[in-house]
C-alpha positions as YAML, in Angstrom:
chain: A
units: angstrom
residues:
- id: 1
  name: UNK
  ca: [5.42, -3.90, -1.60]
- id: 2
  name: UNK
  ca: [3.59, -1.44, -3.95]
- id: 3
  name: UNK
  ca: [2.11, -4.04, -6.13]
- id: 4
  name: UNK
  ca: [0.76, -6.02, -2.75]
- id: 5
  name: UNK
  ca: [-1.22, -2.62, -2.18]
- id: 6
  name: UNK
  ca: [-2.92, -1.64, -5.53]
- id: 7
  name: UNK
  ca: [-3.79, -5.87, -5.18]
- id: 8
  name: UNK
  ca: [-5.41, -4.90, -1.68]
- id: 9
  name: UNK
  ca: [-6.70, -1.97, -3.14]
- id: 10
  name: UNK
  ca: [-8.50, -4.44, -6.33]
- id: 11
  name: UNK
  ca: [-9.38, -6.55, -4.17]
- id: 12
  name: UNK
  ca: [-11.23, -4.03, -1.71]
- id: 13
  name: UNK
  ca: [-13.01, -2.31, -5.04]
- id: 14
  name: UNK
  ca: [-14.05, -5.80, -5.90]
- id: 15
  name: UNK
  ca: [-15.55, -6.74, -2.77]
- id: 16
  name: UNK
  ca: [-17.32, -3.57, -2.46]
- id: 17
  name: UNK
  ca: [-18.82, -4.11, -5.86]
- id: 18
  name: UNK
  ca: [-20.66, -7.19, -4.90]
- id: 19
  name: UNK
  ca: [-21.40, -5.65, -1.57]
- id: 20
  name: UNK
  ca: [-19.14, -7.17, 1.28]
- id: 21
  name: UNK
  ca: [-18.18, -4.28, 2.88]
- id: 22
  name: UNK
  ca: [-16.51, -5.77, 5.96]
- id: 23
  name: UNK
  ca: [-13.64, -7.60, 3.54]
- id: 24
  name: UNK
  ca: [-13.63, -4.10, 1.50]
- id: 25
  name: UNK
  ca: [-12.92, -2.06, 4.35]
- id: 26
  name: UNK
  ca: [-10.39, -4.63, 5.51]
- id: 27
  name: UNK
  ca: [-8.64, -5.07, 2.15]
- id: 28
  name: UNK
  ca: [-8.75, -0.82, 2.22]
- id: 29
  name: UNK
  ca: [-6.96, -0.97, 5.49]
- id: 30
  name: UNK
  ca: [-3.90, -3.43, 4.76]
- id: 31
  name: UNK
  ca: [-3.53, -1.31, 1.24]
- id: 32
  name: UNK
  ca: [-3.10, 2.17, 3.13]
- id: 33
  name: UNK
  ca: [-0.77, 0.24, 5.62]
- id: 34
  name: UNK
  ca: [1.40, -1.12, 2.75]
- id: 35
  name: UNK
  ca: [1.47, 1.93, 1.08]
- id: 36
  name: UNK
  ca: [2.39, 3.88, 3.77]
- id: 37
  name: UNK
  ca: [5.00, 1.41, 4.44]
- id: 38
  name: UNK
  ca: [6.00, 1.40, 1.23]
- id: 39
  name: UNK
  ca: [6.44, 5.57, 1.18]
- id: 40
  name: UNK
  ca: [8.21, 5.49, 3.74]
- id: 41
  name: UNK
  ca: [11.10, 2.89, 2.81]
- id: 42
  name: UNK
  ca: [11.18, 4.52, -0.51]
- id: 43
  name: UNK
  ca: [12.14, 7.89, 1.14]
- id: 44
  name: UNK
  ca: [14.47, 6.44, 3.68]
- id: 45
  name: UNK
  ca: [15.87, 4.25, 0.82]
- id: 46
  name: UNK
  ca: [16.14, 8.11, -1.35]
- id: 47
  name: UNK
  ca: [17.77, 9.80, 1.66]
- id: 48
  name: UNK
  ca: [20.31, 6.85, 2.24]
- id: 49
  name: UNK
  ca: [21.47, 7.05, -1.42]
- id: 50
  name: UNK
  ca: [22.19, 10.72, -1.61]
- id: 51
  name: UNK
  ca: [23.95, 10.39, 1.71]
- id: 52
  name: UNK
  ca: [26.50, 7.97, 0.45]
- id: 53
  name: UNK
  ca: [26.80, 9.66, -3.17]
- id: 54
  name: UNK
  ca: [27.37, 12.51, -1.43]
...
């Protein structure tokens, strides 16, 4: 999920290079979503695992 972000995130710095700010600022928004997403199943997944180790 992480690597589907900093592609969004490329993709958005590309498109705001050659000036198409609408599919920048969308390619921007579904990169913060999946890296949000992705923080937050990596902490759940982090909190899980020390529950059952300890």
């Amino acid at each position: 999920m992480l690597h589907y972000a900093v592609v969004f995130f490329v993709i958005a710095l590309v498109a705001a290079l050659f000036g198409f700010g609408g599919i920048a600022a969308g390619a921007a928004g579904i990169a913060k979503i999946l890296f949000f997403v992705f923080v937050i199943l990596a902490v759940a997944s982090f909190i899980m695992g020390a529950i059952r180790k300890g």
